[in-house]
C-alpha positions in Angstrom: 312.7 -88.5 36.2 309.6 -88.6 38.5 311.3 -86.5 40.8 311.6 -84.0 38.6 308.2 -84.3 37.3 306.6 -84.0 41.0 308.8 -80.7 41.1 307.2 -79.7 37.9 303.7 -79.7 39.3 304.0 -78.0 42.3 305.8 -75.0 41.0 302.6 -74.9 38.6 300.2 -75.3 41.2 302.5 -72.4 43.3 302.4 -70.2 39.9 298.3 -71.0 39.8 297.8 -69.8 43.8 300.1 -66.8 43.0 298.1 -65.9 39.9 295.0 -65.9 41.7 295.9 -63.9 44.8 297.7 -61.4 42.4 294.5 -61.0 40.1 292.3 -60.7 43.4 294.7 -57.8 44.5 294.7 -56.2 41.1 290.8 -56.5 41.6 291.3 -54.7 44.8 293.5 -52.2 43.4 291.3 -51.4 40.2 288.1 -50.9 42.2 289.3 -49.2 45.2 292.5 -46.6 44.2 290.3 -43.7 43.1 287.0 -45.0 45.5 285.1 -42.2 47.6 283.1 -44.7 50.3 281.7 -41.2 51.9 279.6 -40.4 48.2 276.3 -42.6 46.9 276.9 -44.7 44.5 274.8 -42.6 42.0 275.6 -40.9 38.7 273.6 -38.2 38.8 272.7 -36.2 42.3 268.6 -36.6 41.7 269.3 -40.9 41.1 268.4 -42.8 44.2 269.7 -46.1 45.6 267.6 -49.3 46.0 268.5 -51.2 48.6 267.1 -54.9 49.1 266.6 -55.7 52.8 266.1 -59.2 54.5 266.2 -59.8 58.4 266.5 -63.7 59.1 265.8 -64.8 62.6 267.9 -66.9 64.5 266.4 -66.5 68.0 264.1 -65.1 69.9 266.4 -64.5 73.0 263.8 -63.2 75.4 261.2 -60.9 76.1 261.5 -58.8 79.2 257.8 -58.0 80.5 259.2 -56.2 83.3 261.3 -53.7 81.3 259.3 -54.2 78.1 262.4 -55.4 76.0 262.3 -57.8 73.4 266.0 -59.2 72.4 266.4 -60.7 69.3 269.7 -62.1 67.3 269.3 -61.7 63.4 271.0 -61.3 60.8 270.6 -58.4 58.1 270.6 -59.3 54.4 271.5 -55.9 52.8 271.8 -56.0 48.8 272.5 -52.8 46.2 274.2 -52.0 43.1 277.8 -50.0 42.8 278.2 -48.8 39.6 282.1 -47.7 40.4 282.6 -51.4 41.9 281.7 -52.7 38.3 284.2 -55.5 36.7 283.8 -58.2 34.5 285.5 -61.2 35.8 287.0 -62.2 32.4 289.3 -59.6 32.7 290.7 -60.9 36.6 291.1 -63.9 36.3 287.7 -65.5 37.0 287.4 -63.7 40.0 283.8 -64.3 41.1 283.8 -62.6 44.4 285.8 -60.1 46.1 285.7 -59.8 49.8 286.7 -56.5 51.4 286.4 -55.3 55.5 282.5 -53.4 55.0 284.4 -49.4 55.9 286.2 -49.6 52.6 282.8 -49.8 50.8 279.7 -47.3 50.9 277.0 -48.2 53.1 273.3 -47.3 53.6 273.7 -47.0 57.2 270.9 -48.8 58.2 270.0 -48.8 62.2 267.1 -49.8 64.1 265.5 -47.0 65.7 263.7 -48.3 68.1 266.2 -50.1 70.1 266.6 -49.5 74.3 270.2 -49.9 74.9 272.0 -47.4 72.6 273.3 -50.0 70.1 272.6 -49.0 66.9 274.7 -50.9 64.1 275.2 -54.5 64.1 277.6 -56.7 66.4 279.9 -57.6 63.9 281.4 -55.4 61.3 281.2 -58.5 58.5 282.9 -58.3 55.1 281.6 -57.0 52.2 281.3 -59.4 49.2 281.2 -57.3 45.9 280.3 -59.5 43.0 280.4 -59.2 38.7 278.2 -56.2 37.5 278.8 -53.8 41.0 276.3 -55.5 43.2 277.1 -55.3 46.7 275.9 -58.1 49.6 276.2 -57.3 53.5 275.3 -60.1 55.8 276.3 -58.5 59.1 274.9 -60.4 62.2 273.2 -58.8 65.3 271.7 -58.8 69.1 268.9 -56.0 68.9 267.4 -55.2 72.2 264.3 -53.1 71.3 261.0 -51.9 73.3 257.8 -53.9 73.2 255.0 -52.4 74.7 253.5 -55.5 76.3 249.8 -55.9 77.3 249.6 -58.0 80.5 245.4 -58.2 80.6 245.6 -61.7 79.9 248.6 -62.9 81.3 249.7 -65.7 81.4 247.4 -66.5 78.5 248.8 -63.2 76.5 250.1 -63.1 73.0 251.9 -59.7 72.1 253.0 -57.6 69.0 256.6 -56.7 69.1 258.0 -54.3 66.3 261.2 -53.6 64.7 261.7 -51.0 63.1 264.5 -50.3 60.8 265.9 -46.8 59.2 268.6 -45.2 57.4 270.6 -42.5 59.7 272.0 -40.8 57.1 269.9 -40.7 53.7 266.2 -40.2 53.3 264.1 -41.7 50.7 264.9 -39.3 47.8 268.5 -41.0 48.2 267.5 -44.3 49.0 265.0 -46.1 48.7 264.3 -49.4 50.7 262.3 -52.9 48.8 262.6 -56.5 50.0 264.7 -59.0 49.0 263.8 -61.4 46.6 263.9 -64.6 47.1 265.7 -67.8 44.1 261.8 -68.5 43.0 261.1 -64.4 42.3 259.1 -64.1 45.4 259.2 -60.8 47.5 259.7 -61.5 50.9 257.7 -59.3 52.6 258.6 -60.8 56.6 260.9 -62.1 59.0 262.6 -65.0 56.9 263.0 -67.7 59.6 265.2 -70.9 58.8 264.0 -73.7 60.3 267.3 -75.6 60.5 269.5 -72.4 62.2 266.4 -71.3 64.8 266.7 -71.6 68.3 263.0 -72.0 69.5 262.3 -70.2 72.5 260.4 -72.1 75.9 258.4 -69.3 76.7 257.5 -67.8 73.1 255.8 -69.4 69.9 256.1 -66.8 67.0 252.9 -67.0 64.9 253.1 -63.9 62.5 256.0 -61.7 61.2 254.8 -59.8 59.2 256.6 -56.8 57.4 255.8 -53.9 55.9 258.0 -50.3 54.3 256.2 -47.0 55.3 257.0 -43.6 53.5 256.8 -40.7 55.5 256.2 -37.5 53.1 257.7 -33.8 54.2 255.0 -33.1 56.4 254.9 -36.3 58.5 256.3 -36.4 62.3 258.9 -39.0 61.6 260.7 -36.1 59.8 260.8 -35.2 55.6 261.1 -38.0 53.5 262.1 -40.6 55.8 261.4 -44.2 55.1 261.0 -47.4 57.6 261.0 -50.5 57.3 258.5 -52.4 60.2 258.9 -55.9 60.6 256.4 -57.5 63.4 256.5 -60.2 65.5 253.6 -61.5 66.9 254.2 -63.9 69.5 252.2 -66.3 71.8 253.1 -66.5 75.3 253.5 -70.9 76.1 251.6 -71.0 79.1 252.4 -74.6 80.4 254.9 -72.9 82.8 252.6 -71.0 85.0 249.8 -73.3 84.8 252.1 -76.2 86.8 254.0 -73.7 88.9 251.5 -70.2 89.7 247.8 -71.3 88.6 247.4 -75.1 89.8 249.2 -74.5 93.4 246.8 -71.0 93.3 243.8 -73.0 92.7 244.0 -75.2 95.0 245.3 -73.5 98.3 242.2 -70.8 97.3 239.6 -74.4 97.4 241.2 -74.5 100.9 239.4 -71.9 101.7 236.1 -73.7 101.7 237.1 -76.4 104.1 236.7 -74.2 106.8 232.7 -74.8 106.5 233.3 -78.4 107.2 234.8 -78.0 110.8 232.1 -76.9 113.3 230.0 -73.4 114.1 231.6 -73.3 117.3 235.0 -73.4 116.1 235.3 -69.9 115.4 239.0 -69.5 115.3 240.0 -72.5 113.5 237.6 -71.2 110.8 239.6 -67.7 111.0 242.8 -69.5 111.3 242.4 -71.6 107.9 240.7 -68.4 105.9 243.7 -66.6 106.9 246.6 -68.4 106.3 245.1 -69.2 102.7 245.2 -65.0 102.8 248.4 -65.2 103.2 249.4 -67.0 100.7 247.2 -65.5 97.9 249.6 -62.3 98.9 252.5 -64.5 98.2 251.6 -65.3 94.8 250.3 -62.2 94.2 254.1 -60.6 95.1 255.5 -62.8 92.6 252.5 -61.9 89.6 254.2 -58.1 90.4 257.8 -58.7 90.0 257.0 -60.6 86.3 254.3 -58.0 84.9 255.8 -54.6 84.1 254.8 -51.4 86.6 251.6 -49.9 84.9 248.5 -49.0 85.7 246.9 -49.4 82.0 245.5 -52.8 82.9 245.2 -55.9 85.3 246.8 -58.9 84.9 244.1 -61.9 84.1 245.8 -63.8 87.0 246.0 -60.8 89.5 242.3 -60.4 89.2 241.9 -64.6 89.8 243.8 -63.6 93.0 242.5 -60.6 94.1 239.3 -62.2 94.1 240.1 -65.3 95.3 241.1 -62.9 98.5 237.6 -60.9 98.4 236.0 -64.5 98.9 238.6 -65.6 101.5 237.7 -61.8 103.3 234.1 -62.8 103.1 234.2 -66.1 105.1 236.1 -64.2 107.2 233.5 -62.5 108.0 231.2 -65.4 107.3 232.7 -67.4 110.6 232.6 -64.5 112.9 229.3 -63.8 112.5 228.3 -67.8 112.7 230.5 -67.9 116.1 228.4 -65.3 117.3 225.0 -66.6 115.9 226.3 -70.0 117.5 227.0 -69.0 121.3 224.0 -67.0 121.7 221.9 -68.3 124.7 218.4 -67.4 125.8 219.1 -64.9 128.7 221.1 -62.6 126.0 218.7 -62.9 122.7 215.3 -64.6 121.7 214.6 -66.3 118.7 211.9 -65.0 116.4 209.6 -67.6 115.3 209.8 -66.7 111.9 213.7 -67.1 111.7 213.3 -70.4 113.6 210.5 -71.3 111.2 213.1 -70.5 108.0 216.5 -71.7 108.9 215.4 -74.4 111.7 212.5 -76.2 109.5 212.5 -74.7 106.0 216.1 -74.6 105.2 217.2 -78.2 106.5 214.3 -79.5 104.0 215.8 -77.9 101.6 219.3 -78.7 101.7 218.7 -82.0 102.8 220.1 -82.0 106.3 217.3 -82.4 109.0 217.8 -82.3 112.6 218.6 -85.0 114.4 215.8 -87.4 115.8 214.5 -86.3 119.0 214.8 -89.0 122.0 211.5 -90.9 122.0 209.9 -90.1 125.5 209.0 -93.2 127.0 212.1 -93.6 128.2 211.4 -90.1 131.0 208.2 -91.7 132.6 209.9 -95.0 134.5 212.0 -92.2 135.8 209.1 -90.1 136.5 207.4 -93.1 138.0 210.0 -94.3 140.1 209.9 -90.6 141.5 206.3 -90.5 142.2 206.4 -93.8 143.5 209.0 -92.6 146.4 206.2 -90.0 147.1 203.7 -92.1 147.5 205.8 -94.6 149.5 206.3 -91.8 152.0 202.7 -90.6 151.7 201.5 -93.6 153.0 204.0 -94.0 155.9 203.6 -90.4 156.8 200.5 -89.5 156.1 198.8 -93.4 157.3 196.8 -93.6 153.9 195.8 -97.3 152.8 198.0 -98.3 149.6 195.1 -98.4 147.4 193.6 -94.9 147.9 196.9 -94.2 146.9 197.4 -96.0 143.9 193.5 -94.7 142.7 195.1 -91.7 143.0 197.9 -92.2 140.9 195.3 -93.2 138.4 193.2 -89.8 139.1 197.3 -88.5 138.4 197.0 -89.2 135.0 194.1 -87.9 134.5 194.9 -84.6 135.8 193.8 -84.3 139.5 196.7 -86.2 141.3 198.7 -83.2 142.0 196.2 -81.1 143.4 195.0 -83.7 145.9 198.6 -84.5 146.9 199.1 -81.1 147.3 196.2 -80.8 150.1 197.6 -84.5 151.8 201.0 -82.8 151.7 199.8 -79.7 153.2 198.5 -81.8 156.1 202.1 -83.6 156.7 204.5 -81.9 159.1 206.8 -79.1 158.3 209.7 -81.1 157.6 207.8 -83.3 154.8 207.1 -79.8 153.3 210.4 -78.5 153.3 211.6 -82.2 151.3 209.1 -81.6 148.6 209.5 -77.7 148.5 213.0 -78.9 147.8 212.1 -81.7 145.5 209.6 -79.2 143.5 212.8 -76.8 143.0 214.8 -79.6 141.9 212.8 -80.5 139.2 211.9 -77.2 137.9 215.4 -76.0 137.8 215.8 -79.3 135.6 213.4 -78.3 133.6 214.6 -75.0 132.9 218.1 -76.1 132.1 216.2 -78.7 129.3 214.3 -75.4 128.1 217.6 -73.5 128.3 219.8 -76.4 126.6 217.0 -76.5 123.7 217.6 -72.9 123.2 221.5 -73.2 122.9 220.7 -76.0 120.7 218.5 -74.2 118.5 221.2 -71.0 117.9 223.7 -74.0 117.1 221.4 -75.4 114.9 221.2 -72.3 113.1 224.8 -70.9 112.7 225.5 -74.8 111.2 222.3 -73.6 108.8 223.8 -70.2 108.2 227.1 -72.1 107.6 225.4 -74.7 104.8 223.8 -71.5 102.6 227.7 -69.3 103.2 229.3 -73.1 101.8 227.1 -73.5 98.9 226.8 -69.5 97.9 230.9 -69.6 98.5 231.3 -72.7 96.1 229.2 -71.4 93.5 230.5 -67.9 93.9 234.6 -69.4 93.6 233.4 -71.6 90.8 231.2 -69.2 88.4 233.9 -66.1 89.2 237.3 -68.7 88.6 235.3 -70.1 84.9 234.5 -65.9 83.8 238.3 -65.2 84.6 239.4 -67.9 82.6 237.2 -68.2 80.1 238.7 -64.4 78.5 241.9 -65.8 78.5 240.8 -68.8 76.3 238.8 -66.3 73.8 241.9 -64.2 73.5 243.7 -65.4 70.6 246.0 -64.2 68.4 243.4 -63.3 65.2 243.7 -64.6 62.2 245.8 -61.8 60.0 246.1 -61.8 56.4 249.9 -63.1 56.9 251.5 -65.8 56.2 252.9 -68.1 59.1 256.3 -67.2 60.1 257.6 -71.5 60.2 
């Protein structure tokens, strides 16, 4: 008995699945037999078509600075009335929905026109879900690849304003016409629905605006007679995090490298060269990579090309600053002569100033013991040679410092023997080549002395110079901000 009862119930529920597939073919069958899909769903040739549009975003794949592509995967809502497709589902069953492959079915043909690779349509031709009362729903996805102009003045702290731009191929807007959807609480919704739960955010891109809006174009208008588009924007803001760690920190500081080369000394000449151009070097490194991201025009400069190139103007001018401080610092007196009013500016003025003094000069009473020990030899052999009592001598000596001493040992020495004069001719020559190579050491001192002065106002002109020029670049990218548009946010 419950055997047969079981039996019972399943040849119903077989009869109920039959019945359902049968009424959804005789649905099929009732709509589609004497369908044209190639003719407008209009009773009258002057009627038009509205067709409801809604693009949802699902990701913002990437944008393509270099080739100005922005590729995008969406999906496209597309809503209309068929009056031949009209049913009541009382009459099939209860049918609520009837699914059919989208060719069997008029379409508005909807393609977006300015995409870059030749891909009109959609990816995937979806079904067709026709519903009670003729109305038609089309949720095909797509990948859209489509140009972006993008403006690279502020990279990397850009933000740019990517378009697409939707059309109908075949009809124009006599034939159809082209609103938004509408969304469950009666709102229009005029942009680029974005569901929070389905989107993929992107590491590079933050969308803040996206906004849309249908233009008509009349007879007259270039886009041809009685065309309509429908624009949707995105405005997007470039996540700079990226090339702030990897291009503008490691930039920064190998440029600041630039300005150790004033802390090694005026002498070193090469080493100076040596630093400013390897950190040349690698400016042009980082500048190679700035030109394979940004695309190839000459409209504008990239914000961080101009932080390099002059970054590489200052580097070119300490260049130049060292050469000319090597040569200012291996001057001697036999090739040039200091003027006394550059000595007077960078030698005493300019040290005051900056704070760095020369040196303290040796205190001299530490020459005359050596002095004296020298004059007392001479007067040791004076008074062996010349038989002169030790105390005429030594009143002498006195008469020395008070300036006649040399010319009365001049006249005792004249008296002495040719030999004696030879010794002190010698002795005289000794000490005044001495003397001259103190006067001549002073001299190379002094040209020392002043390339380290001209290197102290190139190092503090320099730093100021790399620090006033790297806040101006910087500061327009922080003023450069998306505006604030009468849109709603996108998320």
């Amino acid at each position: 008995m419950a055997g047969a009862l079981l039996c019972t119930l399943l040849l119903l529920q077989l009869l109920g699945r039959g019945e359902g597939k049968n009424e959804e073919l005789r649905l099929y069958h009732y709509l589609f037999d004497n369908y044209d899909p190639g003719r407008r769903p209009v009773q009258e040739p002057e009627d038009t078509v509205t067709v409801s549009l809604k693009v949802t975003l699902t990701n913002l794949i990437s944008l393509n600075e270099k080739e100005e592509t922005l590729t995008t995967s969406v999906w496209i809502g597309i809503d209309w009335q068929d009056y031949r497709l009209n049913y009541s589902k009382g009459d099939f069953g209860g049918v609520e929905t009837l699914r059919v492959p989208s060719e069997l079915v008029w379409l508005p043909e909807i393609v977006l026109e300015n995409n870059i690779d030749g891909q009109f349509g959609v990816a995937y031709e979806a079904n067709v879900l026709i519903s009670e009362g003729g109305y038609v729903s089309w949720l095909p996805p797509a990948i859209y690849r489509s140009t972006c102009a993008v403006e690279v003045t502020y990279f990397p702290f850009d933000w740019q304003n990517c378009s697409l731009v939707f059309r109908s191929q075949t009809y124009n807007a006599e034939e159809v016409e082209f609103v938004f959807a509408v969304d469950d609480e009666g709102e229009t919704i005029s942009k680029i629905d974005i569901d929070t739960e389905a989107y993929t955010e992107n590491g590079e891109w933050a969308i803040d605006f996206c906004p849309g809006v249908i233009r008509r174009h009349d007879g007259d208008s270039p886009g041809g007679p009685g065309e309509t588009d429908v624009i949707y924007s995105l405005i997007i803001r470039r996540k700079p995090l990226f090339y702030v760690i990897n291009i503008i920190v490691p930039c920064v500081l190998i440029s600041g490298l630039v300005l150790l080369a004033y802390f090694l000394p005026a002498q070193a000449g090469g080493q100076k060269c040596t630093v400013s151009i390897n950190v040349l070097l690698a400016q042009t490194v980082f500048l190679f990579l700035i030109a394979q991201k940004t695309p190839e025009t000459s409209l504008s400069v990239p914000l961080l090309g101009r932080y390099l190139i002059f970054v590489m103007v200052v580097a070119t001018l300490i260049v130049m600053n060292c050469v000319i401080v090597l040569n200012v610092s291996l001057r001697t007196p036999t090739t040039h002569a200091m003027s006394p009013r550059l000595r007077h500016v960078l030698l005493e003025l300019l040290p005051q100033l900056l704070g760095s003094g020369a040196p303290p000069e040796i205190p001299r009473a530490a020459s005359p013991p050596r002095r004296a020990s020298s004059l007392g030899l001479l007067l040791r052999a004076e008074e062996l040679i010349l038989k002169k009592p030790r105390s005429e001598l030594v009143f002498e000596q006195q008469r020395h410092r008070h300036g006649n001493w040399t010319a009365t040992l001049c006249q005792n020495l004249g008296a002495a023997a040719p030999e004696i004069r030879c010794c002190v001719d010698a002795v005289n020559f000794v000490a005044s080549s001495t003397r001259d190579q103190e006067a001549t050491g002073e001299e190379v001192s002094d040209w020392v002395r002043m390339g380290k002065a001209l290197d102290s106002i190139c190092f503090w002109a320099a730093l100021v110079l790399f620090l006033v020029g790297s806040s101006l670049i910087f500061l327009g990218a922080y003023f450069n901000r998306v505006p604030q548009l009468p849109y709603p946010p996108c998320m």
